[in-house]
Backbone bond lengths (Angstrom), bond angles and torsions (degrees), N, CA, C in turn:
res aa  C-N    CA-C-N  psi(-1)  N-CA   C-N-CA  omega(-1)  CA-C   N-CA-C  phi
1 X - - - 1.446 - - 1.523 109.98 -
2 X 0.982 96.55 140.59 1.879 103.24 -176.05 1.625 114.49 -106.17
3 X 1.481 111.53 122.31 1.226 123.66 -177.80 1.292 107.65 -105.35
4 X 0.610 151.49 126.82 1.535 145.57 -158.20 1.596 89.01 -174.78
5 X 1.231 107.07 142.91 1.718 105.24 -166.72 1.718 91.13 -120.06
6 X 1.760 102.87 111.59 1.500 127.24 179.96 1.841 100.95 -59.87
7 X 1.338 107.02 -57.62 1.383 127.25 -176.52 1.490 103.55 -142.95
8 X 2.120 90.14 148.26 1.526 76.37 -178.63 2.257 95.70 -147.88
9 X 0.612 130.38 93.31 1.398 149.51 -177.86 1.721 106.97 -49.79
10 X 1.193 122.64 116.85 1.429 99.13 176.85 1.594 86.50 -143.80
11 X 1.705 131.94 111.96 1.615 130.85 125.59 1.871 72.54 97.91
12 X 1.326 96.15 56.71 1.991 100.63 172.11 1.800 97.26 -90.79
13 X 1.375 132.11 132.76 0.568 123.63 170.83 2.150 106.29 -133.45
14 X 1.225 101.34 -175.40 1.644 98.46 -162.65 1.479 105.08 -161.17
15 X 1.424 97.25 124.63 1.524 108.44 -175.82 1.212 116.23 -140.74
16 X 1.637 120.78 135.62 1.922 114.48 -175.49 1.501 81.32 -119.45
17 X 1.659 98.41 140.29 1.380 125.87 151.49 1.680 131.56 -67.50
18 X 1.059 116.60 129.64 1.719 113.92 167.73 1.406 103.08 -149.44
19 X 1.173 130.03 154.13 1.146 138.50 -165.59 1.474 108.15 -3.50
20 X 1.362 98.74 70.61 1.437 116.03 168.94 1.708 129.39 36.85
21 X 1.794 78.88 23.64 1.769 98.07 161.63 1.277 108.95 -105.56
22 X 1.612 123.15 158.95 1.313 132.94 -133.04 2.053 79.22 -138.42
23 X 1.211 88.97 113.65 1.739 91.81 178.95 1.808 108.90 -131.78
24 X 1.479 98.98 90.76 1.325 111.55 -172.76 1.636 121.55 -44.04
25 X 1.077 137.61 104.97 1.854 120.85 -168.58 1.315 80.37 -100.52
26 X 1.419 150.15 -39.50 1.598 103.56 -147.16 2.262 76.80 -152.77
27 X 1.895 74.71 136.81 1.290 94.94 -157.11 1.704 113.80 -106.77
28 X 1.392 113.42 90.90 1.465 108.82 -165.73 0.917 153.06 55.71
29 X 1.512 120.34 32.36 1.392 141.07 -137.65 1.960 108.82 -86.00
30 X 1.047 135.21 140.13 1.290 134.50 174.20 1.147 103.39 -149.30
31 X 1.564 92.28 143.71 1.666 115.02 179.49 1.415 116.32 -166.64
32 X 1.810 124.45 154.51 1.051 101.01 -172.84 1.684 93.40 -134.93
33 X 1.386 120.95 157.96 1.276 112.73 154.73 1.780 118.05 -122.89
34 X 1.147 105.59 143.35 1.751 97.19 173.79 1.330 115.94 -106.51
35 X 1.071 117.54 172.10 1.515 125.28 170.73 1.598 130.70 -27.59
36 X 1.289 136.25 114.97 1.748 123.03 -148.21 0.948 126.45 37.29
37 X 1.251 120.66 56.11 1.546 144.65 -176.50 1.772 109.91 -132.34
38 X 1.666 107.42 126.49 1.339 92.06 174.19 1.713 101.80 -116.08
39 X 1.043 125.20 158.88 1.549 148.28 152.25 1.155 140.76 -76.34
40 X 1.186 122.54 87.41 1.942 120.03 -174.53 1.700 90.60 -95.70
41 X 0.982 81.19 140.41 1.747 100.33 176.66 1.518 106.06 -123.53
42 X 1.177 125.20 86.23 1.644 135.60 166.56 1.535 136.46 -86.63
43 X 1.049 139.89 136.92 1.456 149.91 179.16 1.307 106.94 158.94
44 X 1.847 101.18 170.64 1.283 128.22 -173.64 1.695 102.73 -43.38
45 X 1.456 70.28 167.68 1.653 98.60 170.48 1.731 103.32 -54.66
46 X 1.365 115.99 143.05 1.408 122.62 165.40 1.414 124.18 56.51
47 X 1.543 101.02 16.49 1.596 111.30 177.23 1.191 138.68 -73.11
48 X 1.455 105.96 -22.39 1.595 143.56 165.25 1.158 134.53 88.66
49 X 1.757 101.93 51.61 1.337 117.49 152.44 1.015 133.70 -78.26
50 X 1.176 124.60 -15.87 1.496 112.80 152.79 1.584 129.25 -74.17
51 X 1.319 126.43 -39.39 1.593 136.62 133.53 1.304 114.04 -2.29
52 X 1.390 101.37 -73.61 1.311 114.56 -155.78 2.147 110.07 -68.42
53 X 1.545 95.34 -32.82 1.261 104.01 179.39 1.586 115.63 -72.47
54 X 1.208 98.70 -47.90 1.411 110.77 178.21 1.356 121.01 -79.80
55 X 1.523 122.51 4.13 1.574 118.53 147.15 1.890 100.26 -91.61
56 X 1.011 138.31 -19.75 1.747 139.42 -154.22 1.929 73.71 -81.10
57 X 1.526 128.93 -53.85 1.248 106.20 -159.37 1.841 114.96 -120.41
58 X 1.532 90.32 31.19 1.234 93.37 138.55 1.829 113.94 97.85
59 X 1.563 103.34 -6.23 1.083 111.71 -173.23 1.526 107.96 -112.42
60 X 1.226 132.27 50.35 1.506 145.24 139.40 1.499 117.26 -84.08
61 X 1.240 120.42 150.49 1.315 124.99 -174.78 1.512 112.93 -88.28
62 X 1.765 143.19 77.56 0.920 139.37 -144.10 1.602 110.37 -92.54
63 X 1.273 115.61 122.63 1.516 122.57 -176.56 1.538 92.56 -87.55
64 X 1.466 127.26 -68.72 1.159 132.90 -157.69 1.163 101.34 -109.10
65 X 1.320 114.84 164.15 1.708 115.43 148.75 1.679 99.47 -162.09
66 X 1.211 115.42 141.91 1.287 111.07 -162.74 2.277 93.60 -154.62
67 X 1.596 89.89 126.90 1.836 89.60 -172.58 1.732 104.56 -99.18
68 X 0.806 100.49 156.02 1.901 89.16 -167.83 1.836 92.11 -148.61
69 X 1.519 110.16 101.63 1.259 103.58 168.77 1.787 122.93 55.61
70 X 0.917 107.57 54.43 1.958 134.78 -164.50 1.892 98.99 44.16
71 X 1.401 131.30 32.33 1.357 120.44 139.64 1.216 127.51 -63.59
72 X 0.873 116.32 -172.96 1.971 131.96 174.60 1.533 94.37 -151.93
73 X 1.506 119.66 126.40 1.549 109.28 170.83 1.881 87.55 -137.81
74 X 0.967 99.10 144.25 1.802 113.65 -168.68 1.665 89.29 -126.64
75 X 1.331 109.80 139.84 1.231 122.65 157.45 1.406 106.96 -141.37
76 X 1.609 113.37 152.21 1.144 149.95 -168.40 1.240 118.00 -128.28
């Protein structure tokens, strides 16, 4: 069986700016997928799977990004 890691998410976190307050939406998130592997990503309303997907591929509007000790923290 082949593991081979397709994608691999480690300590994703997500933050929108407004008057230069820092309002964390998505809180350290990790995940991995390997090779013929699929991913459902489920929860409530407004939990931030869509956020979360749409910074992984790139289409969030990134003000900041800052790596802190193998994090990734993205703000918006």
């Amino acid at each position: 069986m082949n593991t081979q890691k397709t994608l691999l998410i480690k300590d994703l976190s997500i933050s929108f700016v407004k008057d230069k307050i820092h309002n964390e939406v998505i809180h350290s998130i990790s995940y991995s997928v390997n090779n013929n592997e699929i991913l459902g990503i489920v929860g409530e309303s407004g939990s931030g799977k869509s956020v979360s997907s749409l910074a992984i591929l790139g289409l969030l509007p990134v003000k900041y990004l800052k790596s802190m000790m193998d994090r990734l923290y993205l703000t918006i």
